[in-house]
C-alpha positions as CSV (number, residue, x, y, z in Angstrom):
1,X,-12.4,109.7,180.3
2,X,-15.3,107.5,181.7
3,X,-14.6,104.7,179.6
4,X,-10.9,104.7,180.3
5,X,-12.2,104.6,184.2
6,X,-14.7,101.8,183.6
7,X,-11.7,99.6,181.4
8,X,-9.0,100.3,184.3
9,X,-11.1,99.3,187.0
10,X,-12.8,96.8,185.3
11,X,-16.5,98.5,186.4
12,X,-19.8,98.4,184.4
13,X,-21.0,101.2,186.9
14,X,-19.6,104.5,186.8
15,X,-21.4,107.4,189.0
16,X,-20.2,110.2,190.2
17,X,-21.2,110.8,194.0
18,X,-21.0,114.1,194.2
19,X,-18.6,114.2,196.6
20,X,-15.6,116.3,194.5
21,X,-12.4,118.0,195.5
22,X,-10.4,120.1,194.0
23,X,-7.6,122.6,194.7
24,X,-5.4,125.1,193.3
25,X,-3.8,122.8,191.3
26,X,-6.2,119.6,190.3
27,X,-9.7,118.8,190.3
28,X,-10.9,115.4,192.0
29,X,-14.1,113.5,192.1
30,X,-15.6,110.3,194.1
31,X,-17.2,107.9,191.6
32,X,-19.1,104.9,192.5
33,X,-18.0,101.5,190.4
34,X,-19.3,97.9,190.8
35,X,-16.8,96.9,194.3
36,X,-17.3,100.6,196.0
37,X,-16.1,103.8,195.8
38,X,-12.5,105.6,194.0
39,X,-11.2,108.9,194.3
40,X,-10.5,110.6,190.4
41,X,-8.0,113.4,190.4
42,X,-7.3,115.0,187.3
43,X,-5.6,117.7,185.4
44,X,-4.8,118.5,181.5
45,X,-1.7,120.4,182.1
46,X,1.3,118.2,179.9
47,X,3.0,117.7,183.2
48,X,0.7,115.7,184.6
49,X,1.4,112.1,184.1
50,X,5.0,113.1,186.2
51,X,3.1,114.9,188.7
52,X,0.6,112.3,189.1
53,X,3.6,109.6,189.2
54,X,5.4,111.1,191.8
55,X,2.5,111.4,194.0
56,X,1.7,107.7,193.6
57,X,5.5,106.3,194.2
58,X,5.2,109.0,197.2
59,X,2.0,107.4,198.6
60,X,3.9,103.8,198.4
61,X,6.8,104.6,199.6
62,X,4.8,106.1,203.0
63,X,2.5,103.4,203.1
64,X,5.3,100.9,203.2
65,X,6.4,102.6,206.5
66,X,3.3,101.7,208.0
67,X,3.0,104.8,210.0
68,X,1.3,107.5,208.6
69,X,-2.2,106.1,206.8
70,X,-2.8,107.7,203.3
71,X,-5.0,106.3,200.5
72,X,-4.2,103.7,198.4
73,X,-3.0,104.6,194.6
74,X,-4.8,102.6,192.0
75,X,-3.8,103.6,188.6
76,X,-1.9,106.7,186.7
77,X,-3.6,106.5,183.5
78,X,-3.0,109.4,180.3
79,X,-5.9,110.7,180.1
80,X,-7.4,110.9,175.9
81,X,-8.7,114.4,177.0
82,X,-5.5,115.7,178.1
83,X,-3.2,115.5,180.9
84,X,-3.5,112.5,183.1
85,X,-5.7,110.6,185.8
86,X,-4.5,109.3,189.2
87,X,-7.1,106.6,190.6
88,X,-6.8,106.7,194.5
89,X,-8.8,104.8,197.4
90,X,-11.4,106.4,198.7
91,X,-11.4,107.0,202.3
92,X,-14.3,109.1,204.0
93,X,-12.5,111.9,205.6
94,X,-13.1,115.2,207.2
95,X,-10.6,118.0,208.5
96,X,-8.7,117.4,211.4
97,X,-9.7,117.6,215.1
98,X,-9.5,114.9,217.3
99,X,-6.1,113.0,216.1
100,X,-3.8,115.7,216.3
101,X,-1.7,114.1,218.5
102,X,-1.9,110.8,216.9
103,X,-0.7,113.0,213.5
104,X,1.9,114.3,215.2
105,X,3.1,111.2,216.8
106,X,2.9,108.9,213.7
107,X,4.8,111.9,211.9
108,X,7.8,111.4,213.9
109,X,7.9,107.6,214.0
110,X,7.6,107.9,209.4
111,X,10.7,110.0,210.3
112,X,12.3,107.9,212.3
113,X,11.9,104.8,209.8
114,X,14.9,105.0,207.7
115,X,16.9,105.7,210.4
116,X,15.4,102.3,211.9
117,X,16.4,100.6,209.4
118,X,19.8,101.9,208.8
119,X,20.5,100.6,212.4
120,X,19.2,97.1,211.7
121,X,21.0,97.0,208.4
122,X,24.5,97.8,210.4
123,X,23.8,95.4,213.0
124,X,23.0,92.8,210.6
125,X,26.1,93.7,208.5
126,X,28.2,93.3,212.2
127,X,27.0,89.7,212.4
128,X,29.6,87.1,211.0
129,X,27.4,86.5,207.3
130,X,25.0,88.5,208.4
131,X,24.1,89.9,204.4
132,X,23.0,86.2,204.1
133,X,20.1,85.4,201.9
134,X,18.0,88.0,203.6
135,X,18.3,90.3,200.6
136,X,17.7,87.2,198.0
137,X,14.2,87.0,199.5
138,X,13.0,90.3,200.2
139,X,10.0,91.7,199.0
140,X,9.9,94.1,197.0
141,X,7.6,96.4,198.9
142,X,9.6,96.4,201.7
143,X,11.4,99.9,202.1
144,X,14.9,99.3,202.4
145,X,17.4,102.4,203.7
146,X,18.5,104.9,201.9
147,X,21.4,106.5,203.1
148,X,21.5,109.9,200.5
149,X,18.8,112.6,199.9
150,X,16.5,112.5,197.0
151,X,13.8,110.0,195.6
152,X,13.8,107.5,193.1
153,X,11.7,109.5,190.8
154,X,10.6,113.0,190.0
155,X,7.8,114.7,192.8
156,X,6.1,117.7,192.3
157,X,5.5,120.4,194.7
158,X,2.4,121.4,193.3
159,X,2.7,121.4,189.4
160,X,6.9,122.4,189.6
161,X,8.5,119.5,189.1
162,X,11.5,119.0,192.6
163,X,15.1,117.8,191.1
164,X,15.4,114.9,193.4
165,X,18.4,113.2,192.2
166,X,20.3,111.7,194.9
167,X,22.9,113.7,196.8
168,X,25.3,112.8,199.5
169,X,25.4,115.9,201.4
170,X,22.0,117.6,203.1
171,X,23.3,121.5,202.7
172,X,24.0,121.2,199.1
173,X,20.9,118.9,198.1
174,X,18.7,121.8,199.6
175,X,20.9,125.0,198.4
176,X,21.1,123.5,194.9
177,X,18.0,121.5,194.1
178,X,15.3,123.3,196.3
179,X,16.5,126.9,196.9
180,X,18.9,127.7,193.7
181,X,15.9,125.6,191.0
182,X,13.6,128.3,192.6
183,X,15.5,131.0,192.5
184,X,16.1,130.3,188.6
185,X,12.7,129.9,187.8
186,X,11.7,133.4,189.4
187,X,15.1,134.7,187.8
188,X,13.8,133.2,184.1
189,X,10.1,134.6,184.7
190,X,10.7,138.4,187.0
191,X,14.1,138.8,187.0
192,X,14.1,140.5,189.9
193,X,17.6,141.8,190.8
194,X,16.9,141.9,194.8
195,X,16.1,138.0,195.1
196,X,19.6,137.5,192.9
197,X,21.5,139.7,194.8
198,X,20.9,138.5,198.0
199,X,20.8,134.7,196.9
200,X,24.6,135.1,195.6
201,X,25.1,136.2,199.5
202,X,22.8,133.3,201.3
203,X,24.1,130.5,199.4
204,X,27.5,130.7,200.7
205,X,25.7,130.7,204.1
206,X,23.7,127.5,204.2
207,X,26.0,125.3,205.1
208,X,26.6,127.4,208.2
209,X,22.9,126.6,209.4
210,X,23.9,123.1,209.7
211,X,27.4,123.2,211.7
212,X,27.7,120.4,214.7
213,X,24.4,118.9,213.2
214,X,24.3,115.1,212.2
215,X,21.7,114.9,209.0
216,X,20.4,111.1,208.1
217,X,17.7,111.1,205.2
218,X,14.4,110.6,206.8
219,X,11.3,109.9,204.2
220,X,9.0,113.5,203.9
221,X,5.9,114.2,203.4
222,X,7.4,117.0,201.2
223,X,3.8,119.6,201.1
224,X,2.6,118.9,204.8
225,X,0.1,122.2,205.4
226,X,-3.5,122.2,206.8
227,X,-4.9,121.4,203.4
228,X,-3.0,118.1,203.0
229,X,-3.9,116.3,206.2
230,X,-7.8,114.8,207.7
231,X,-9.3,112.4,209.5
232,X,-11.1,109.4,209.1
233,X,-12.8,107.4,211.8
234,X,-10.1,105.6,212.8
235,X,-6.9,108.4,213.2
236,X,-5.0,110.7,210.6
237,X,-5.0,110.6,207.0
238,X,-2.1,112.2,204.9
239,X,-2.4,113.1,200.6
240,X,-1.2,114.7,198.2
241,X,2.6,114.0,199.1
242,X,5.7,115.1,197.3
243,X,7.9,112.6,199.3
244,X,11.8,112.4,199.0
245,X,14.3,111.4,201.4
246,X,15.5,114.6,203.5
247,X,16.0,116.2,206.8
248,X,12.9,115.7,209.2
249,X,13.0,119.2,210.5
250,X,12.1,120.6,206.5
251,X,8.5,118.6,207.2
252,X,7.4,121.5,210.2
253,X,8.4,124.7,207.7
254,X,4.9,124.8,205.4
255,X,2.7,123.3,208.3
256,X,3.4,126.4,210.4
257,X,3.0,128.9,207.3
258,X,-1.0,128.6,207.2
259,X,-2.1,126.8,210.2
260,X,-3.7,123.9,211.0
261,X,-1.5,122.5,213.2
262,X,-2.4,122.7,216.8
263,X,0.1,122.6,219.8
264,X,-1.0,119.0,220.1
265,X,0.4,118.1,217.5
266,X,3.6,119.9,217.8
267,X,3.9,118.5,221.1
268,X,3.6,114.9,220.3
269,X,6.1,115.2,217.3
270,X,8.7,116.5,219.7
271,X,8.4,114.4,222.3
272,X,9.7,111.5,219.9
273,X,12.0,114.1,217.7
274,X,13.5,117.4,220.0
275,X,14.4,120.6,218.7
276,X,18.1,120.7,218.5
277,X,19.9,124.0,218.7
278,X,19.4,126.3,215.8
279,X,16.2,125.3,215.1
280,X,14.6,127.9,214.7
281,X,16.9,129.7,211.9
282,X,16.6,126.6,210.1
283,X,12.5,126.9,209.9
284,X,13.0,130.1,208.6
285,X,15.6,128.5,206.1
286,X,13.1,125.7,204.7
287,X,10.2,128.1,204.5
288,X,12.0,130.1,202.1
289,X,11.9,127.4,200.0
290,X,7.6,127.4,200.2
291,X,7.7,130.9,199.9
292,X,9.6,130.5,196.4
293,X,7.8,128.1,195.7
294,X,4.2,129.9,196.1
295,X,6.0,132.6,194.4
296,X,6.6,131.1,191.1
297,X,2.6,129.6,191.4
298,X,0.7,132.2,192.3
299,X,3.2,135.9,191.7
300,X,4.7,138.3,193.7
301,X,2.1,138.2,196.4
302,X,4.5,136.1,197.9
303,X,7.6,138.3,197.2
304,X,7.7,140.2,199.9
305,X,8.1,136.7,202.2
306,X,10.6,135.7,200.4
307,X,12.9,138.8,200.3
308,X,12.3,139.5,203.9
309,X,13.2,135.6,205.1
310,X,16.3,136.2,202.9
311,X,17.6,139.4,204.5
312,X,16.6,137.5,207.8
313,X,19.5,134.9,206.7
314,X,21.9,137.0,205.4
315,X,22.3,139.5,208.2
């Protein structure tokens, strides 16, 4: 793996700092090479080039909104050991205290971004020739709006790969490609007969949560708890995303499942995004889908959440 490193980044010097990090799901190192300092995640499951791949395009894609700061991807390398390598920026960060409100703020505004530029893309499109030779010139990196849910690639929610093929329709992108993929996997694995029963009630529900409510794609985050967000010097860092394009509100239902978060921030998010009615119900609704999720990682410790937010919904 080192020599892979040292041929990618074009180094002589490679020495690890000492500084690691690793989670649940990968293990991570600081190296020093000849220009400074990278960030090495790894992991040797077979899934991980399109885990790794997914996380950079999703660290792109929220860079390009120039909101929300998150380290730069380097390289998504197969790594000779097994598995793969994703070379990030390194950026000296510890966990979150003073920029709450700044997270929060610059939150909503990366929400807010498509919708920004759907606007200016109808009001140029109003303008006699206005689809000129704007769209001849423009640069590549610059995000352009997408007016359906999904991503351009595959993202992983931890290791489980998300279907994010585009959809038209916000209740049955998240009934059918977050809730119902879950709901098979626990089906294949525990086939448990509560979570199938009560899922052939709910999913003629969802679209209920969502009646009088206008839905436009807003780039996520996709895994924003406590363990995903710190702070630099300067403001807010984000990582480990596993971005599509969805409704904002789905952003707030893992960051209030295990804290972090202070009032701060929730404060400054709203101010530039309100609660609209039936909010509430609907954070119960998108933290089913962590709850599954967590399930089908780590077992039936997270059963019981999961059943109990279901009967919540069905009642």
């Amino acid at each position: 793996m080192d020599q892979l490193l040292k041929e990618a980044l074009g180094t002589v010097t490679l020495k690890k700092t000492g500084k690691g990090g690793g989670g649940c799901i990968n293990e991570g190192e600081a190296y020093l090479i000849d220009t400074g300092t990278v960030f090495v995640k790894y992991n040797k499951k077979s899934q991980a080039r399109e885990m790794f791949d997914g996380e950079s395009d999703s660290l792109k894609a929220i860079a390009a909104t120039h909101t929300l700061r998150v380290p730069k991807p380097l390289h998504v390398l197969d790594n000779p050991e097994g598995g793969a390598i994703l070379v990030l920026e390194y950026l000296d960060m510890k966990g979150l205290t003073r920029y709450s409100r700044q997270l929060g703020e610059e939150l909503a505004r990366m929400h807010l971004h498509n919708l920004a530029l759907g606007k200016k893309q109808k009001e140029q499109e109003s303008y006699v020739g206005g689809q000129g030779t704007e769209s001849e010139n423009e640069d590549e990196d610059k995000p352009v709006f997408i007016s359906q849910f999904g991503f351009h690639t595959t993202t992983c929610c931890g290791y489980l790969p998300q279907d994010n093929t585009f959809c038209d329709d916000w209740p049955t992108f998240y009934a059918r490609q977050r809730l119902e993929h879950q709901l098979k996997l626990i089906e294949k694995d525990y086939g448990d007969k509560e979570a199938r029963e009560l899922w052939s009630r709910l999913q003629h529900k969802v679209s209920d949560f969502f009646k009088d409510l206008t839905i436009e794609p807003s780039l996520l985050h996709g895994d924003l708890w406590g363990g995903n967000v710190a702070e630099s010097t300067t403001g807010p860092v984000v990582f480990d995303p596993a971005s599509f394009y969805g409704h904002h509100e789905f952003e707030l239902a893992i960051a209030g499942m295990f804290g972090g978060f202070n009032s701060t921030f929730y404060q400054a998010y709203h101010n530039l995004i309100p609660k609209a009615p039936g909010f509430e119900v609907r954070h119960k609704l998108y933290q089913l889908y962590h709850y599954l999720n967590h399930w089908n990682h780590f077992g039936t410790g997270y059963r019981g959440s999961s059943i109990s937010i279901m009967k919540h919904l069905v009642k």
